[in-house]
C-alpha positions in Angstrom: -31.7 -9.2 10.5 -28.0 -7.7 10.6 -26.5 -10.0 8.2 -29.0 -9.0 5.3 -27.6 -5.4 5.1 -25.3 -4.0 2.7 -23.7 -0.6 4.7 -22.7 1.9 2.2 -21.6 5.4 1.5 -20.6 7.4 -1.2 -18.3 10.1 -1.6 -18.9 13.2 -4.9 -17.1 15.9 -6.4 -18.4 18.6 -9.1 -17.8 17.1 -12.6 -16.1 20.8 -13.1 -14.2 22.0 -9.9 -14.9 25.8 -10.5 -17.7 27.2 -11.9 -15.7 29.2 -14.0 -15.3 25.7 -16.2 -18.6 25.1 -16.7 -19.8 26.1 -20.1 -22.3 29.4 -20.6 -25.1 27.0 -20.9 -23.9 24.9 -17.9 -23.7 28.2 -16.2 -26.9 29.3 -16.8 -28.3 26.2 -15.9 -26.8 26.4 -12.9 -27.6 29.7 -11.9 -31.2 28.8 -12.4 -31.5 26.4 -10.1 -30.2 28.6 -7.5 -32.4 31.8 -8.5 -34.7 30.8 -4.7 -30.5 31.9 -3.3 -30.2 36.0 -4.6 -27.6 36.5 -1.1 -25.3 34.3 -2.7 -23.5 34.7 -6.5 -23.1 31.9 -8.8 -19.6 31.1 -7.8 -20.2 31.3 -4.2 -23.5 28.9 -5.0 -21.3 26.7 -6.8 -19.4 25.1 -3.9 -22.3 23.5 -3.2 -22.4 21.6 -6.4 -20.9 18.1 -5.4 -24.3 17.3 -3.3 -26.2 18.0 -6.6 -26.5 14.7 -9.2 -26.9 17.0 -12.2 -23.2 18.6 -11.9 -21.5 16.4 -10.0 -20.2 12.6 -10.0 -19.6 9.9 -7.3 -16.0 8.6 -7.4 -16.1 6.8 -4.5 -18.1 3.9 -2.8 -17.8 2.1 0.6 -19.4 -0.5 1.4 -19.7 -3.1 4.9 -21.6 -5.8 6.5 -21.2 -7.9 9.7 -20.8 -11.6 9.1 -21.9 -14.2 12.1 -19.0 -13.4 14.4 -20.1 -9.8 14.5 -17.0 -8.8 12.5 -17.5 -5.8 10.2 -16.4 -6.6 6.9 -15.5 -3.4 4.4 -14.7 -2.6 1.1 -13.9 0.1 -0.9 -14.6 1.2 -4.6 -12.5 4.1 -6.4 -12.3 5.3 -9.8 -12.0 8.3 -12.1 -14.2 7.2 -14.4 -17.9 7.1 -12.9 -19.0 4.3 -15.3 -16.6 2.0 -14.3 -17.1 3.1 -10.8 -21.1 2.4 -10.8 -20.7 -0.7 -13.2 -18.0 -2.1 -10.1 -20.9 -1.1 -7.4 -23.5 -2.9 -9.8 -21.1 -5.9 -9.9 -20.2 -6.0 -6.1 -24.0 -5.9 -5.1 -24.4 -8.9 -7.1 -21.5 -10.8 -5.8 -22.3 -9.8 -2.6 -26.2 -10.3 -2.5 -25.8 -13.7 -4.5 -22.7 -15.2 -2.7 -22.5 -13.6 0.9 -26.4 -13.7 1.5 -27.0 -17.0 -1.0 -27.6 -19.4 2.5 -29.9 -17.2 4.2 -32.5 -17.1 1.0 -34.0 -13.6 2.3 -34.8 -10.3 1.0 -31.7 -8.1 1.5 -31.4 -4.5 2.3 -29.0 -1.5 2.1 -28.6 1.6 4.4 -27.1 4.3 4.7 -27.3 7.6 6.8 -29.5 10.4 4.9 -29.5 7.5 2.5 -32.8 7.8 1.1 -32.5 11.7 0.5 -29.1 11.8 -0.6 -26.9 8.4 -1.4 -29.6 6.1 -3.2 -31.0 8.8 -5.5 -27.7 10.0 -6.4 -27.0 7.0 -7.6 -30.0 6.0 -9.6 -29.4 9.3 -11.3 -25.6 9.0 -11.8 -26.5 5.4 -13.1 -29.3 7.1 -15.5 -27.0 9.9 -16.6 -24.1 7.1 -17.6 -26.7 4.9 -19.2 -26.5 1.9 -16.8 -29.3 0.1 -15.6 -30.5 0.6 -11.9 -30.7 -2.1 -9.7 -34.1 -3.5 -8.7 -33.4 -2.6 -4.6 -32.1 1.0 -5.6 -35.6 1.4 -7.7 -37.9 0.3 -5.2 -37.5 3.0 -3.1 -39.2 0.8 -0.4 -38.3 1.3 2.7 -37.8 -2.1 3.8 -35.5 -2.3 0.9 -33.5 0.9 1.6 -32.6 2.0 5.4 -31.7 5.0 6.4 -30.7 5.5 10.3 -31.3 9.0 10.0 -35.1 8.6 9.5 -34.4 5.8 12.7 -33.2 8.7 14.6 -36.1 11.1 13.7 -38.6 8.5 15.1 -41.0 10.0 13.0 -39.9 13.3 14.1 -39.4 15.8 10.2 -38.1 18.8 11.6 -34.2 18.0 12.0 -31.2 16.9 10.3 -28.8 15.0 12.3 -25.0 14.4 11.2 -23.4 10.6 11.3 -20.3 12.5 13.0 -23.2 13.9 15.7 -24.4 10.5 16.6 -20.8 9.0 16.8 -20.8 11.8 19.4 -24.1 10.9 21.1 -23.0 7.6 21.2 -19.7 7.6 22.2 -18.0 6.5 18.7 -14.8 7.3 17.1 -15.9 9.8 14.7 -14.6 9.2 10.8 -14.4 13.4 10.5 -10.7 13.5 12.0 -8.6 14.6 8.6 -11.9 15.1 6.4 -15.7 15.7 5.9 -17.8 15.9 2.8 -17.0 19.5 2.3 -13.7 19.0 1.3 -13.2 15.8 -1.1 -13.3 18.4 -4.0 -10.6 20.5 -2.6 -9.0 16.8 -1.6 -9.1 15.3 -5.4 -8.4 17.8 -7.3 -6.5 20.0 -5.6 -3.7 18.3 -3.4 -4.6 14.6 -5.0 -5.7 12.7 -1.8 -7.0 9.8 -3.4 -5.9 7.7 -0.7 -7.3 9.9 1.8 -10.9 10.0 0.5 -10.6 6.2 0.8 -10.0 6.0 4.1 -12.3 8.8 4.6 -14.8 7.0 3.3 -14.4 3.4 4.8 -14.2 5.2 8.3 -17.7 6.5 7.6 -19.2 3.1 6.5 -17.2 1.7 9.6 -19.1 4.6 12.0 -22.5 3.8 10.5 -22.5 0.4 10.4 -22.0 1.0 14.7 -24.5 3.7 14.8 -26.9 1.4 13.5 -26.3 -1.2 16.1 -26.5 1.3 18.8 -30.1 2.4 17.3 -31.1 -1.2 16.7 -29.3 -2.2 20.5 -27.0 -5.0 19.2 -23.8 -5.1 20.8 -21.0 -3.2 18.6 -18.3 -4.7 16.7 -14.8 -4.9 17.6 -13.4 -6.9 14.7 -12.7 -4.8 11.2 -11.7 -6.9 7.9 -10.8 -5.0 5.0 -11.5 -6.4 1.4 
């Protein structure tokens, strides 16, 4: 069911904005893991470095789930510091799973879109890397556990990726990526300080994939948003 899903997203930035920050060891490190790339230079490589868990951090979690009335609920996490970041996602999933879900007395569930290649590992390693413990659902790696409606669109299918902003468009939802898109939270933190902006950024995605999964799932969409 609906109600036993925790929606979530999560927004990263390179723990060094510019490659030329990174220490010679760092450097080389990172240059090695690219060597497959020779058309590209390690600078040029390095823009790519918030979608990898080893040189970049999450500073930004949304989070959303649809109560009886069909409502979507939301709720952001921000902070500079990634351990007080994860250790506030670890606290909200037990709030949330313990108090929201208590009444139902059912396994719960999280999703995300591309979750189970991208969001849910990233955050068992960020967790890892700043010596918390992971949670039990992110660890399963079950699929009943961990949704992904990226793998719903595939429908077994292994040959394409397929954007949240392209199924808003398939499906006739207001796309999150009107000011923003993944490519550009570095550029927005550290640059021009858009703290707020990520935040919204982010919520809008949760709010988008929350509907995308009804749409995929045919349950009529939510009208009603509550922020937390």
């Amino acid at each position: 069911m609906i109600r036993r899903l925790l929606f979530l997203d999560i927004e990263t930035i390179p723990v060094k904005y510019t490659f030329s920050e990174l220490t010679e060891k760092e450097k080389k490190l990172w240059t090695a893991k690219w060597r497959f790339n020779p058309d590209l230079n390690p600078e040029e490589q390095y823009q790519k470095a918030g979608i990898f868990s080893e040189f970049s951090k999450v500073i930004c979690i949304g989070l959303g789930y649809i109560d009886d009335n069909n409502t979507i609920h939301l709720k952001c996490l921000f902070h500079e510091d990634e351990r007080v970041l994860l250790n506030a996602f670890n606290d909200s999933l037990n709030k949330f799973f313990q108090h929201t879900f208590k009444k139902y007395n059912a396994e719960y569930s999280l999703c995300a879109h591309n979750g189970r290649e991208f969001d849910f590992p990233f955050l068992c390693r960020r967790m890892l890397i700043n010596n918390i413990a992971v949670p039990d659902v992110l660890k399963s790696g079950r699929k009943e556990y961990l949704q992904d409606t990226m793998e719903m669109w595939k429908f077994g299918d292994y040959k394409h990726y397929t954007s949240l902003d392209l199924l808003a468009h398939v499906f006739d939802i207001d796309s999150p990526k009107d000011n923003l898109d993944g490519s550009m939270v570095a550029k927005a933190f550290y640059e021009l300080n858009q703290k707020e902006e990520i935040q919204e950024y982010c919520l809008k995605d949760v709010a988008t994939l929350i509907k995308v999964y009804q749409k995929l799932n045919s349950l009529p969409l939510s009208t009603e948003i509550s922020f937390q």
